[in-house]
C-alpha positions, -999 to +999 in steps of 0.1 A: +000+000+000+028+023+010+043+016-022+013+031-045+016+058-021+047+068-033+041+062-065+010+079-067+028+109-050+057+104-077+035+106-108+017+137-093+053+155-089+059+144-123+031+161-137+032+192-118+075+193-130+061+186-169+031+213-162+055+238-147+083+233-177+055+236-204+041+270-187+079+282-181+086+271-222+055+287-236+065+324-214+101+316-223+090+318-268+065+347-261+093+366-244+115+355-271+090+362-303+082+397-287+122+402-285+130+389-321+097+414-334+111+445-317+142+437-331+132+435-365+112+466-364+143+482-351+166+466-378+139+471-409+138+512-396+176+515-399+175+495-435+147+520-446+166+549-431+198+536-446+181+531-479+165+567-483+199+581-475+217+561-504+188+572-529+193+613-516+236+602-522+230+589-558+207+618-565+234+639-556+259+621-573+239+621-609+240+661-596+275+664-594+281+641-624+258+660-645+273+692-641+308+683-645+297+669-677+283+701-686+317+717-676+333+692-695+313+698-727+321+736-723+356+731-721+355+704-749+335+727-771+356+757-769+388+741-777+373+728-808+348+754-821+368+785-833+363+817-813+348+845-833 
């Protein structure tokens, strides 16, 4: 009798340890999604921010190119067209 005692007793703790893990794993991947999604936001903002400061650098580079082609074609033309 004493024996099914303890092993009733046994198979309780059992439970409650495998009730307690599940509870402490399921907290344990909330915590961890809400991490991973905050850090995404946070890593997608400095993409997007990084992005729109490339685009405003190659706008100004097509600026810079474009008039020192212009320059360029200046010089280019008055060396080759005769002066009046």
């Amino acid at each position: 009798m004493v024996v099914v005692v303890e092993v009733a007793v046994m198979q309780a703790a059992w439970v409650e340890i495998f009730t307690t893990l599940n509870k402490t794993k399921k907290e344990t991947s909330a915590e961890l999604e809400q991490k991973l999604a905050k850090g995404r936001k946070r890593v997608e903002t400095e993409l997007t921010e990084a992005l729109q400061n490339l685009k405003k650098q190659n706008k100004d580079t097509i600026k810079a190119l474009d008039s020192q082609i212009a320059a360029l074609s200046d010089e280019i033309a008055k060396k080759v067209l005769p002066t009046a």
